[in-house]
C-alpha positions in Angstrom: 120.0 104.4 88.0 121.6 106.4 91.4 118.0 107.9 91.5 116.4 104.9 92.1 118.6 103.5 94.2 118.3 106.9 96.2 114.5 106.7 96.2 115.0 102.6 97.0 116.8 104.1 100.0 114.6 106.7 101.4 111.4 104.5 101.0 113.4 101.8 103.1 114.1 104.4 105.6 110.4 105.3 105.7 109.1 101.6 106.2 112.1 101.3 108.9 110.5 104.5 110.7 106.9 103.3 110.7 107.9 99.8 111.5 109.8 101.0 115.2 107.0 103.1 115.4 104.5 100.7 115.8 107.1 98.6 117.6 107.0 101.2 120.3 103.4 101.7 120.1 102.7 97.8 120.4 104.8 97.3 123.7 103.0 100.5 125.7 99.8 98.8 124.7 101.6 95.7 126.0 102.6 97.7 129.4 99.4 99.3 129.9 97.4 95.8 129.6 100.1 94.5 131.6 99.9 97.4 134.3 96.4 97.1 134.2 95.7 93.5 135.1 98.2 93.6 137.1 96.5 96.7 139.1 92.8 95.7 138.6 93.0 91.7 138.0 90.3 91.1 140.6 87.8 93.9 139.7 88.3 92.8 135.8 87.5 89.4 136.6 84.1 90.5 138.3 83.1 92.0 135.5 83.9 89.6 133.3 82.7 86.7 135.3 79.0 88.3 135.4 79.3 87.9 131.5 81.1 84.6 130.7 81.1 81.7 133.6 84.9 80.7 133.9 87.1 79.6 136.2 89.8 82.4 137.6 92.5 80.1 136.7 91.2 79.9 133.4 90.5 83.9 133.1 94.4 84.3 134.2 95.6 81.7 131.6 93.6 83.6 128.8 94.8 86.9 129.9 98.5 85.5 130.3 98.8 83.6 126.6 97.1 86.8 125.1 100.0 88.7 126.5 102.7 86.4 125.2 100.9 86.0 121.7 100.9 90.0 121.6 104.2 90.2 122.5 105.3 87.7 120.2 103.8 89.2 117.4 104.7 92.7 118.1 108.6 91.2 117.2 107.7 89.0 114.9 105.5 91.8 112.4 107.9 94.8 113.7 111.1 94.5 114.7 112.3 91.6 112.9 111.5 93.6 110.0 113.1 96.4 110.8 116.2 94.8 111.9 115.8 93.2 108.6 115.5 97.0 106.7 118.6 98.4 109.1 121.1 95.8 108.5 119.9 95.9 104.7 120.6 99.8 104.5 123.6 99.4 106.3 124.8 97.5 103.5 123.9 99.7 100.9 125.6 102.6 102.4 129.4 100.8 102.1 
């Protein structure tokens, strides 16, 4: 029975590490799409307005609620889980 509990223990450490991982990973994606638009805005909406024929407002909106559904779901799928698995192991080491 200690064994499993042991093994319960190490996979939720494993999940924890691959889940603040990805955290990580998700938010400089998040910074570097950020950086970039921020950077080259104008030159990505030429390129994009040659293909699709929107508004600017419109291109800044899409760009802008992308960012905030990424972001959302970068906490949402990641870290709320791994707070989840961290306060859970906490408990199981008293």
């Amino acid at each position: 029975m200690k064994n499993s509990q042991a093994d319960f223990q190490r996979y939720l450490d494993v999940i924890a590490g691959i889940l603040i991982r990805c955290f990580f990973g998700g938010m400089v994606l998040l910074i570097i799409w950020f950086a970039g638009y921020a950077a080259a805005g104008d030159w990505i909406y030429q390129v994009h307005s040659r293909w699709f024929h929107i508004p600017r407002q419109t291109f800044d909106a899409i760009h802008y609620a992308g960012m905030a559904v990424t972001k959302i779901s970068i906490i949402v799928l990641f870290l709320l889980p791994w707070i989840s698995i961290k306060l859970i192991s906490g408990k199981k080491k008293e």
